[in-house]
C-alpha positions as CSV (number, residue, x, y, z in Angstrom):
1,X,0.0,0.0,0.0
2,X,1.4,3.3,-0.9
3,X,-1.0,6.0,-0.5
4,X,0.2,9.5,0.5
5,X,-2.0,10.2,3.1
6,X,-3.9,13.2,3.1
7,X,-6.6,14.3,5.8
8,X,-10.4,14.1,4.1
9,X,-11.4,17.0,6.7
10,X,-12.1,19.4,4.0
11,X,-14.6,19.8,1.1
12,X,-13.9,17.0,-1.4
13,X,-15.9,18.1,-4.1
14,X,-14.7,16.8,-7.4
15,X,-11.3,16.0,-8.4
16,X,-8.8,12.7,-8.2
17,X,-8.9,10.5,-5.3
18,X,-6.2,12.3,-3.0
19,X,-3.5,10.4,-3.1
20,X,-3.9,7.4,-5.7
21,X,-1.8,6.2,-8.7
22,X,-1.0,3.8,-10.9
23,X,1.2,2.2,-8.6
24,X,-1.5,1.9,-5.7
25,X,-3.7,-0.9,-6.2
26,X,-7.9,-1.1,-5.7
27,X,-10.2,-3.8,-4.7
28,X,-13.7,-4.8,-5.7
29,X,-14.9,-7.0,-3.1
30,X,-18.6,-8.5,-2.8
31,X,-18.2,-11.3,-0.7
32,X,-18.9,-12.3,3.1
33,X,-15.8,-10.8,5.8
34,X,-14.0,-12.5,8.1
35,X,-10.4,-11.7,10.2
36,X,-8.6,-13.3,7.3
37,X,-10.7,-11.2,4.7
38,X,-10.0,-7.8,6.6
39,X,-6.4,-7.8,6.6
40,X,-5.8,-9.0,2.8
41,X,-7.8,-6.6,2.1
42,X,-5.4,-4.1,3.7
43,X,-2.9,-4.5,1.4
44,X,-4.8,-2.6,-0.9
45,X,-5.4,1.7,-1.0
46,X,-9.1,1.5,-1.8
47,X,-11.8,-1.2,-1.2
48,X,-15.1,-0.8,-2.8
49,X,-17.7,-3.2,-1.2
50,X,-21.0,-4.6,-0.9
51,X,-21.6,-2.4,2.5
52,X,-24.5,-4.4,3.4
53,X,-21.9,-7.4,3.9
54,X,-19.2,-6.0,6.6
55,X,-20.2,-4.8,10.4
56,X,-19.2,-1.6,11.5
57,X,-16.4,-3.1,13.6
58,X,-15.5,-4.3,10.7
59,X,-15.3,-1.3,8.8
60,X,-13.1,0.4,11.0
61,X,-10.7,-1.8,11.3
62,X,-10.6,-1.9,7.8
63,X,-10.2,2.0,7.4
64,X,-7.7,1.7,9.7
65,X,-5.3,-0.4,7.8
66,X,-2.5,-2.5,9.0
67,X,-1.4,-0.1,11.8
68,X,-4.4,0.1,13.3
69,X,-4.4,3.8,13.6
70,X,-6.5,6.2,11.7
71,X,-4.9,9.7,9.8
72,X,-1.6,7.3,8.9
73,X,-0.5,6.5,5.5
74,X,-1.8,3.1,5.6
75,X,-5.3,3.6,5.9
76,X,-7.4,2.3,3.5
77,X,-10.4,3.8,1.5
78,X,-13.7,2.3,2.0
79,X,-16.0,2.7,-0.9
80,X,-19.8,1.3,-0.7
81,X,-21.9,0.0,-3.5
82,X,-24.9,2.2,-4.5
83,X,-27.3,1.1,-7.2
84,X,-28.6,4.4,-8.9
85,X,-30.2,2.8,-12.2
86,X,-31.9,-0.2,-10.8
87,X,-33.3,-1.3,-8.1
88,X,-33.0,-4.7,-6.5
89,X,-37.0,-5.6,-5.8
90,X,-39.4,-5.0,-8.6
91,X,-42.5,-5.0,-5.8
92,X,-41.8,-1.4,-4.7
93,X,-45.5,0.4,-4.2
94,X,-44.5,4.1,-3.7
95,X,-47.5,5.9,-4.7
96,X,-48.4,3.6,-7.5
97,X,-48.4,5.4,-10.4
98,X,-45.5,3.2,-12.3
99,X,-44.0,1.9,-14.0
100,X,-43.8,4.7,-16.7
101,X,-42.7,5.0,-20.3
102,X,-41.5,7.6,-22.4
103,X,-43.4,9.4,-25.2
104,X,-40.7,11.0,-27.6
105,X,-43.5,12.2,-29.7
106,X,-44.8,14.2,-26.7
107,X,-41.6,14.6,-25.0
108,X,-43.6,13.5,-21.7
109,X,-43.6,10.7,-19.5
110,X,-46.4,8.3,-19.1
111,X,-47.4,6.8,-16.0
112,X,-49.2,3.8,-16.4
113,X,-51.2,3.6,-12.6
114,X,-50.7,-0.2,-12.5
115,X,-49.1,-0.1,-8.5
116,X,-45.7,-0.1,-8.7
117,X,-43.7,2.7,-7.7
118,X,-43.4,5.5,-10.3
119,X,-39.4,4.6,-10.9
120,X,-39.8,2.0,-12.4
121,X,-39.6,2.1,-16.4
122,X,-41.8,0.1,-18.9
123,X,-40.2,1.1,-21.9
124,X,-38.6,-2.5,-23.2
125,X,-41.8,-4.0,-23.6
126,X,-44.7,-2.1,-22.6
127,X,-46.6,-4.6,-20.8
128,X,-47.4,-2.8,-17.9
129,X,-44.2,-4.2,-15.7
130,X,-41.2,-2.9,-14.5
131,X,-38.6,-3.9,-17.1
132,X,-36.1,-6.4,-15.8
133,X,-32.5,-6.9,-15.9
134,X,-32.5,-10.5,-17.2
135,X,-28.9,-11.2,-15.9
136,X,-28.7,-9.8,-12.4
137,X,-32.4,-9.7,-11.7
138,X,-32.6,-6.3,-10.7
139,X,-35.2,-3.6,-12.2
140,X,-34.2,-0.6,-14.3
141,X,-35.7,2.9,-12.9
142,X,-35.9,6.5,-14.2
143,X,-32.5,8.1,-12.1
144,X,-34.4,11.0,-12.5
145,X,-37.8,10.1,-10.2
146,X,-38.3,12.7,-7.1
147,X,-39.3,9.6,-5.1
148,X,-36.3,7.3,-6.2
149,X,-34.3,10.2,-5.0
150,X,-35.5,10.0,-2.2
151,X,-35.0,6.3,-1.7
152,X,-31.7,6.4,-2.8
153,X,-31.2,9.4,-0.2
154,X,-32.0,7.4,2.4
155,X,-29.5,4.8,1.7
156,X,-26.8,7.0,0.6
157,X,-27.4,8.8,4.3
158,X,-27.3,5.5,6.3
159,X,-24.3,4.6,4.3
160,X,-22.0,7.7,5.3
161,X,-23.3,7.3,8.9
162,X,-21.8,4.2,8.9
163,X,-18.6,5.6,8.4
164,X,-17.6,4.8,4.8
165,X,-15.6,7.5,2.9
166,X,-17.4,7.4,-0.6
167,X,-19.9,5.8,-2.8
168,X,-19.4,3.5,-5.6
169,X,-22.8,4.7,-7.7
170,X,-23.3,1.5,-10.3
171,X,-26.0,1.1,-13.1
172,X,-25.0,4.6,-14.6
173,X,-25.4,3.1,-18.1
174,X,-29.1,2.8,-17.5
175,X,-29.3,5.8,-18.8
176,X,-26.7,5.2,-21.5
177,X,-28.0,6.3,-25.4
178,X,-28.8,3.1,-27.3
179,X,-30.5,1.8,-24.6
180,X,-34.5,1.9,-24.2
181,X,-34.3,4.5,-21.2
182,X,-31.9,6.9,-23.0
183,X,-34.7,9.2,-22.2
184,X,-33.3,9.7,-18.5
185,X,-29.4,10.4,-19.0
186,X,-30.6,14.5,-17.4
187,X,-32.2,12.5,-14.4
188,X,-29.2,10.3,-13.9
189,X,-26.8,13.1,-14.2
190,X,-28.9,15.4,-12.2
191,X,-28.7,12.7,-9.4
192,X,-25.3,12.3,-9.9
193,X,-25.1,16.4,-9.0
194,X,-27.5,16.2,-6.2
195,X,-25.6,13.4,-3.9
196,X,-22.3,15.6,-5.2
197,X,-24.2,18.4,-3.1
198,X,-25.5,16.6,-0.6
199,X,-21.8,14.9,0.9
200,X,-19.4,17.3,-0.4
201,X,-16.9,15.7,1.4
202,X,-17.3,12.4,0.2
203,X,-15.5,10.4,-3.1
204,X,-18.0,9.6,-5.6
205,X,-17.1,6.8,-8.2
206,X,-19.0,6.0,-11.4
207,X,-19.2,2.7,-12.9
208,X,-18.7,3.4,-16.6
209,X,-21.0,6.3,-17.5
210,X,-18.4,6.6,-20.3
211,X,-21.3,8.7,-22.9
212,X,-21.5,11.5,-20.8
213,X,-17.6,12.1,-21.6
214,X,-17.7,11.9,-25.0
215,X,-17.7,14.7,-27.6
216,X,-20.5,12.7,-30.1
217,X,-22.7,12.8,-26.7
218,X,-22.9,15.0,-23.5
219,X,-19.1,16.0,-22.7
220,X,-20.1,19.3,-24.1
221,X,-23.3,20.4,-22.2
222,X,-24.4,20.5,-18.4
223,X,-25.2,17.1,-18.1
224,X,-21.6,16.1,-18.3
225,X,-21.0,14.7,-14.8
226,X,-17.2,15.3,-14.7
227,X,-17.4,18.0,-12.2
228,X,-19.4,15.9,-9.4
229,X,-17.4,12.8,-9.8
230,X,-13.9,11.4,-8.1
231,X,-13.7,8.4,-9.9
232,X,-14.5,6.6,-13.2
233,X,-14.6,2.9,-13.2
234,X,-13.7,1.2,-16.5
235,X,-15.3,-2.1,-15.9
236,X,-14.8,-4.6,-19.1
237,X,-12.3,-2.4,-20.8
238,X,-10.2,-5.4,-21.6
239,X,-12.2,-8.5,-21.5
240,X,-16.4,-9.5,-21.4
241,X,-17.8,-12.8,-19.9
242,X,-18.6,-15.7,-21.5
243,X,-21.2,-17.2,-18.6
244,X,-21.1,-20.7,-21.1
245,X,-17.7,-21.1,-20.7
246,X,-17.3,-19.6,-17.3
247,X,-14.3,-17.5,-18.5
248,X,-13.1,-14.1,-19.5
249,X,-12.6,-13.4,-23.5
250,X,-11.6,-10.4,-25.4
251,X,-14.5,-8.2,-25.3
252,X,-15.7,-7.5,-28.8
253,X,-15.8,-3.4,-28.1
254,X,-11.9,-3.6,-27.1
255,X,-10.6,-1.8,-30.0
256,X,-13.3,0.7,-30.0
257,X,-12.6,1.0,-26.1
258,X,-8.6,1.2,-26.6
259,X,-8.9,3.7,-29.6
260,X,-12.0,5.6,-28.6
261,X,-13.2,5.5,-25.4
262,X,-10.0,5.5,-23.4
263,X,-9.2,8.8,-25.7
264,X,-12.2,10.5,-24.2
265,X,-12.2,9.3,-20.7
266,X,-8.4,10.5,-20.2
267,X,-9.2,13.8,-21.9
268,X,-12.0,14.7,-19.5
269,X,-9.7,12.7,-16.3
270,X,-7.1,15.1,-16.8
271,X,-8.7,18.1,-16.5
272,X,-8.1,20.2,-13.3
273,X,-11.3,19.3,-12.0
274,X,-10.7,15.4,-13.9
275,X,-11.1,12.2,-12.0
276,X,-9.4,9.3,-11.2
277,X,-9.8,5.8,-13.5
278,X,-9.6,2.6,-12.2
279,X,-10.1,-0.4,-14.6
280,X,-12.0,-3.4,-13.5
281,X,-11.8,-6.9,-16.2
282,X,-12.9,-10.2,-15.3
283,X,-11.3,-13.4,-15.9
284,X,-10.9,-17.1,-14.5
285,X,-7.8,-18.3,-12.9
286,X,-8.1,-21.5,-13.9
287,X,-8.7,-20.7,-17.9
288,X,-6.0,-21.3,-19.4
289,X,-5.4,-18.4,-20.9
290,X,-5.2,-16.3,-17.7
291,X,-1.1,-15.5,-17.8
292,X,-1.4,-14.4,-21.1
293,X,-4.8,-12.4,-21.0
294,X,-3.6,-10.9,-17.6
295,X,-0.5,-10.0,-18.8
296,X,-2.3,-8.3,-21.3
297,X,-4.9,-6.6,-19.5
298,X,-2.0,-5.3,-17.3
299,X,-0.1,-3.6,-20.3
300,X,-3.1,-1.9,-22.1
301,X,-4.3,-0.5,-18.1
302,X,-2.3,-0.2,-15.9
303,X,1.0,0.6,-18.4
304,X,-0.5,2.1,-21.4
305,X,-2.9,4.6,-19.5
306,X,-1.8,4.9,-15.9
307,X,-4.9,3.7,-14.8
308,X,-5.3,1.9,-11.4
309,X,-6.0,-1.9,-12.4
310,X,-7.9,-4.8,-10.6
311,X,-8.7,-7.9,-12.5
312,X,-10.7,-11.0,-11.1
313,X,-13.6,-13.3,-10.8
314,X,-17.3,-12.5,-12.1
315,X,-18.9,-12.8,-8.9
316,X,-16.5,-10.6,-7.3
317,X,-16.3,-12.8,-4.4
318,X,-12.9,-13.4,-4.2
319,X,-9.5,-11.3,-3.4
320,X,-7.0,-12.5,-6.0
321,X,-3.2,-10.6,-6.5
322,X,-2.7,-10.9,-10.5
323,X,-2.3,-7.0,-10.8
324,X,-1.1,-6.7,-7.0
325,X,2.1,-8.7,-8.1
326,X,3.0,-7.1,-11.4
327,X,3.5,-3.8,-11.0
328,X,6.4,-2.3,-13.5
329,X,8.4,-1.9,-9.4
330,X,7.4,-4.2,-6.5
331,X,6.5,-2.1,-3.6
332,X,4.1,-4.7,-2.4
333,X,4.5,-6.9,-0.2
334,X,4.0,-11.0,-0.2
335,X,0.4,-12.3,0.0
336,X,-0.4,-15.4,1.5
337,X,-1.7,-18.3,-0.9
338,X,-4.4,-20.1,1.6
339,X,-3.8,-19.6,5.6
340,X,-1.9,-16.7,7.0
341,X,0.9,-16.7,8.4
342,X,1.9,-19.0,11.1
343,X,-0.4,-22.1,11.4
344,X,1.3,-24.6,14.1
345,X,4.2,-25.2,16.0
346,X,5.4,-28.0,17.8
347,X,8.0,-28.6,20.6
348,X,9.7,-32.0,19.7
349,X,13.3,-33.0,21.6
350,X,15.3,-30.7,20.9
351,X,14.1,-29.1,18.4
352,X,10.8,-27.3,17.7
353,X,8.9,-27.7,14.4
354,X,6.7,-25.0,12.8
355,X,4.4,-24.7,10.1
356,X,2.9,-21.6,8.0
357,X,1.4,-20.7,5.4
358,X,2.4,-20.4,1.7
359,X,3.6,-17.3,0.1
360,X,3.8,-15.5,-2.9
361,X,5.4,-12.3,-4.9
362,X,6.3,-10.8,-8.1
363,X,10.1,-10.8,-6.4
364,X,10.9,-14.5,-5.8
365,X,12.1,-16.5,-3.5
366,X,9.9,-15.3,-0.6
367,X,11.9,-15.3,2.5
368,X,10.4,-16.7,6.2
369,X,10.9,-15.0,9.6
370,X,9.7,-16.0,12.9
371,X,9.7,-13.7,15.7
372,X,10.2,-15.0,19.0
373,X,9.4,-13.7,22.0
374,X,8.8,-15.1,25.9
375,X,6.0,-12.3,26.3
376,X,3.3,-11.7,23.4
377,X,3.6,-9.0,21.5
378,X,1.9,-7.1,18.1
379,X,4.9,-6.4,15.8
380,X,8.4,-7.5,15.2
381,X,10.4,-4.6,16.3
382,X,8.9,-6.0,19.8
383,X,10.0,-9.4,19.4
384,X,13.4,-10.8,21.5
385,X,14.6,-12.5,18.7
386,X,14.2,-13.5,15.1
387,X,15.6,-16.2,12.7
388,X,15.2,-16.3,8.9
389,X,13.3,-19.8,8.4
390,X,14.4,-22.5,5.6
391,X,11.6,-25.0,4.7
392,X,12.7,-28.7,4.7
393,X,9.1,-29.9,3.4
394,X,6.6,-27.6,1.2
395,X,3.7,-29.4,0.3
396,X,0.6,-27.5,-1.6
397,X,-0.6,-25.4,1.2
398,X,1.9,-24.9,4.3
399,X,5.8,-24.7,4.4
400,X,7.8,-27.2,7.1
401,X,10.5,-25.7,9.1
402,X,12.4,-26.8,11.8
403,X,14.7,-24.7,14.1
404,X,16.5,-25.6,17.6
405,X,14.7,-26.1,20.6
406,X,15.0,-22.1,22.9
407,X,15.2,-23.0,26.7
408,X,12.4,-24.3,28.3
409,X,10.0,-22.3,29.0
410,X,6.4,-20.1,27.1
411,X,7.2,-18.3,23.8
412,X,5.1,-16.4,21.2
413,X,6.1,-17.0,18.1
414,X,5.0,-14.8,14.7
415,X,5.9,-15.5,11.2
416,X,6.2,-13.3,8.4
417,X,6.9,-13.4,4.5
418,X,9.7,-10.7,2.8
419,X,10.2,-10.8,-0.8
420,X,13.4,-10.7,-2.6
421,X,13.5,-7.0,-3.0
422,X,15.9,-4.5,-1.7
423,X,15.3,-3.3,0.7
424,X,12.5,-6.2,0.8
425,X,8.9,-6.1,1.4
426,X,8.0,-7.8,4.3
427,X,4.0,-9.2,5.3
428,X,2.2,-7.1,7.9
429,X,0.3,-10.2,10.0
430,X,0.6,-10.5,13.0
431,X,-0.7,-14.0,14.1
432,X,0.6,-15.7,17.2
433,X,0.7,-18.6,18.4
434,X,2.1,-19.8,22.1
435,X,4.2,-22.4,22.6
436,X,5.4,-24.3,25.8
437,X,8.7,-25.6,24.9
438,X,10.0,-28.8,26.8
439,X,13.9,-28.9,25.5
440,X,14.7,-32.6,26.5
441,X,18.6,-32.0,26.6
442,X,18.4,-29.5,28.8
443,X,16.0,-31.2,31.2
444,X,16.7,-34.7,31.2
445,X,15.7,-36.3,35.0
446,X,17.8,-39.2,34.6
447,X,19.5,-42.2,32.6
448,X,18.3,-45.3,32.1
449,X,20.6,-48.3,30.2
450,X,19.2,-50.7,28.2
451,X,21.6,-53.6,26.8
452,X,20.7,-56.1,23.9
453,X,18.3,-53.1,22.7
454,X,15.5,-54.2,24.4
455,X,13.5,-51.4,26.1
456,X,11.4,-53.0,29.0
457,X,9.1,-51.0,30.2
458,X,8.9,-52.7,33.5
459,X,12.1,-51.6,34.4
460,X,11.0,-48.0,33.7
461,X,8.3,-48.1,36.1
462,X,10.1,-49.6,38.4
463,X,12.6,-47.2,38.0
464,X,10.3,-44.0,38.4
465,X,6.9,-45.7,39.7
466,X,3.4,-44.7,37.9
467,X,3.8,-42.7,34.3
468,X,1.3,-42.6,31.3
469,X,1.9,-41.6,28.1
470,X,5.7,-42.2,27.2
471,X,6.9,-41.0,24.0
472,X,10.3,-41.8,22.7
473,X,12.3,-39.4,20.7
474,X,15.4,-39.5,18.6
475,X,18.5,-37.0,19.5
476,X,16.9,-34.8,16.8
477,X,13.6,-34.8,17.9
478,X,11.9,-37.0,15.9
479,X,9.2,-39.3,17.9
480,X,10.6,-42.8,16.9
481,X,7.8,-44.5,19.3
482,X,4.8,-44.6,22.1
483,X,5.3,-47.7,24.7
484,X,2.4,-49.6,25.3
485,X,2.5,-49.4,29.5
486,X,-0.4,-51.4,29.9
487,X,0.5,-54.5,27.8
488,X,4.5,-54.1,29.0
489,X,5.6,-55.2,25.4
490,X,9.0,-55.7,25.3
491,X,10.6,-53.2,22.3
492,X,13.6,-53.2,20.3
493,X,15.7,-49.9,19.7
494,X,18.3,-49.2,17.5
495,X,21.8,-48.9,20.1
496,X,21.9,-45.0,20.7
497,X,21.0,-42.4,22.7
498,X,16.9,-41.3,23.1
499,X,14.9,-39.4,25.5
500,X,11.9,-40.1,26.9
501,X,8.7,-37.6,27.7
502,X,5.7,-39.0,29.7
503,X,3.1,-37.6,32.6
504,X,4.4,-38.0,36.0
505,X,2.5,-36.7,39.2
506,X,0.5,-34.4,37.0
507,X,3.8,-33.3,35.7
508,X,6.2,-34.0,33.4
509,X,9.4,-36.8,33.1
510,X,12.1,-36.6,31.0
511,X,14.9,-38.7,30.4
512,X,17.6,-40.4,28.5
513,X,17.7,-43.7,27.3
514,X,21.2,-45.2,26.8
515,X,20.7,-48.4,24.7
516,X,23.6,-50.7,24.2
517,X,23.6,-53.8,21.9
């Protein structure tokens, strides 16, 4: 995250979001929110959101970024989703006068009394329903309607009060020119003005709205909606869906997008009162051409126009890094590939084994670190000790390391990921996990000599009375065996030296075992 951070106490108004550029990355995040969900979401400078997903706890600890203090450079911008050009429920009553159609003949609007609210639009088919967005199941509405102004008034207001720092106002292309309700591009951008008026001090993004920008349309009269606006989203600038196939293509208006529309939109952006452009594609990880398409997507964004980039998953429902990790200079840092951070460690012998999470970065290898420290604490600097980690074992999910046993005793132990940059880029989680370390060299109780490398675990309890639960280890602290005290099976060893761990007077025994063939 590399946002300079400047204070949002004063009148916004139009403009570019304060702070952002290409090299700052932006999230479009739908999806349910969880501890794990918060802080990868951190990593990025803006999150827009479904706001009706994330609790106000939530929230602000989002806003606060990794730090967890607000006004530093690391917060992060929390957009919500706002629906201005359909509605989600088609059942609306209001005063019942809708839905409507436009007469062009007339230049009026017709209300057609049939119950609904008089948003609504009829204009697709004219059979007396509200028309009906037959992919997402939502309702197209006149943007212009005093009573869906007030409706969306009321949500917009709830929306601030929760504390998020903009709107992300979708479905602008309602009122787009070829469509059916072409009729209310003044309403749209009139509602556009008003919400500009009503939180001056908030950022206002567009999703596409890309006609009132362009010379053959609106760019030139006072519906152009530049000055009210922080932020244009480009969504499919690169790519389109293909629901069959479950995969991102080439959208078949690229090359009017590349050599017309991405003309017009960074004319009117870089005006002094311009905006911001962030461009939103859509493709499946597991196509197979995702490298390639990304790589693409990346260069004709991000390179090509400066534009802030995020590319992902239809359903928006899940954080992926392909932009994240190829920025032209790798100021991120690594991002964790399933669970964050340190997942288990275990005190065996001498020696204590841990396990964490796999990570990845544009800058390969990623480094490990675990911080150590007999007290828990929140970040590194407050750690006694540190050691860079070297997996023995990696398997799909988690990396294996093994380190020597520190002196018996409780520990908190963190670990995080750097990548191979310089100076690097190090992970900002800060998971711990305790761990009671029993170092059996340093501890053991006794010796007990077996010849002929028979263990007999008579003689152990003779030796030290009741126990449950031995465990023999290897010098290295591998558990070679458990004895079976009940049965008092004799067992052969290997000659060497072991220890042995067992419960003992609601305690603990340790001790060596000399075996001698």
């Amino acid at each position: 995250m590399f946002i300079t951070f400047i204070a949002l106490c004063f009148l916004l108004t139009a403009g570019p979001i304060p702070g952002l550029t290409a090299d700052c990355d932006y999230l479009v995040y739908y999806g349910e929110w969880n501890e794990d969900i918060i802080f990868r979401a951190k990593d990025f400078d803006l999150v827009i959101m479904e706001p009706s997903a994330i609790s106000d706890s939530q929230l602000q600890s989002l806003k606060k970024g990794h730090d967890g203090v607000l006004g530093t450079n690391d917060d992060v911008i929390t957009i919500a989703y706002l629906s201005i050009g359909e509605a989600d429920s088609g059942n609306i009553v209001g005063d019942g006068r809708g839905p409507c159609f436009y007469d062009p003949i007339g230049d009026t609007i017709i209300f057609t009394n049939n119950g609904f609210a008089s948003f609504y639009v009829d204009d697709a088919d004219y059979n007396g329903l509200p028309d009906q967005n037959a992919t997402w199941g939502s309702y197209f509405v006149n943007a212009g309607d005093t009573t869906w102004w007030q409706y969306i008034e009321a949500k917009a207001d709830a929306l601030m009060a929760k504390g998020f720092d903009g709107l992300f106002l979708d479905t602008v292309d309602t009122a787009n020119p070829w469509g059916p309700y072409y009729w209310t591009y003044k309403g749209m951008s009139n509602l556009i003005q008003h919400l500009r008026e009503r939180f001056p001090e908030a950022i206002l993004i567009v999703n596409r709205g890309l006609f009132y920008f362009s010379p053959l349309w609106y760019r030139n009269t006072p519906y152009n909606i530049r000055p009210y606006i922080n932020g244009v989203l480009f969504e499919g600038y690169y790519t389109s869906w293909d629901w069959e196939a479950d995969t991102g293509i080439v959208s078949p208006y690229f090359d009017d997008n590349r050599n017309n529309w991405a003309l017009w939109v960074n004319e009117e952006a870089s005006q002094p009162d311009g905006f911001t452009v962030l461009a939103l594609d859509y493709l499946n990880p597991s196509q197979a051409s995702y490298e390639s398409m990304l790589i693409n997507q990346i260069q004709y964004t991000l390179i090509e126009n400066h534009w802030l980039s995020y590319v992902t998953y239809i359903l928006l429902d899940t954080i992926t890094y392909g932009v994240f990790h190829n920025h032209l200079e790798d100021r991120n840092p690594p991002t964790w590939k399933s669970h964050i951070g340190i997942y288990n460690v275990t005190s065996i012998g001498d020696s204590i084994e841990v396990v964490a999470g796999l990570a990845e970065d544009q800058t390969p290898p990623v480094n490990y670190y675990l911080y150590l420290s007999s007290t828990p604490f929140n970040v590194p600097e407050e750690a006694e000790d540190s050691i860079r980690l070297v997996p023995y074992s990696i398997s799909n999910s988690y990396a294996y390391f093994r380190i020597p046993a520190p002196p018996s005793g409780t520990y908190y132990l963190m670990v995080r990921a750097r990548d191979n940059c310089t100076p690097p880029n190090e992970d900002k989680n800060t998971r711990l996990i305790e761990l009671i370390s029993t170092n059996l060299k340093e501890k053991p109780k006794s010796v007990v000599i077996f010849e002929k490398g028979v263990v007999d675990p008579e003689i152990l309890l003779r030796h030290f009375g009741t126990f449950e639960n031995l465990e023999i280890y290897t010098p290295t602290g591998q558990l070679f065996l458990k004895i079976d005290l009940v049965s008092k099976k004799l067992l052969m060893l290997p000659d060497g030296v072991f220890f042995g761990k067992a419960k003992y007077n609601n305690g603990e025994l340790i001790f060596k075992l000399l075996v001698i063939k």
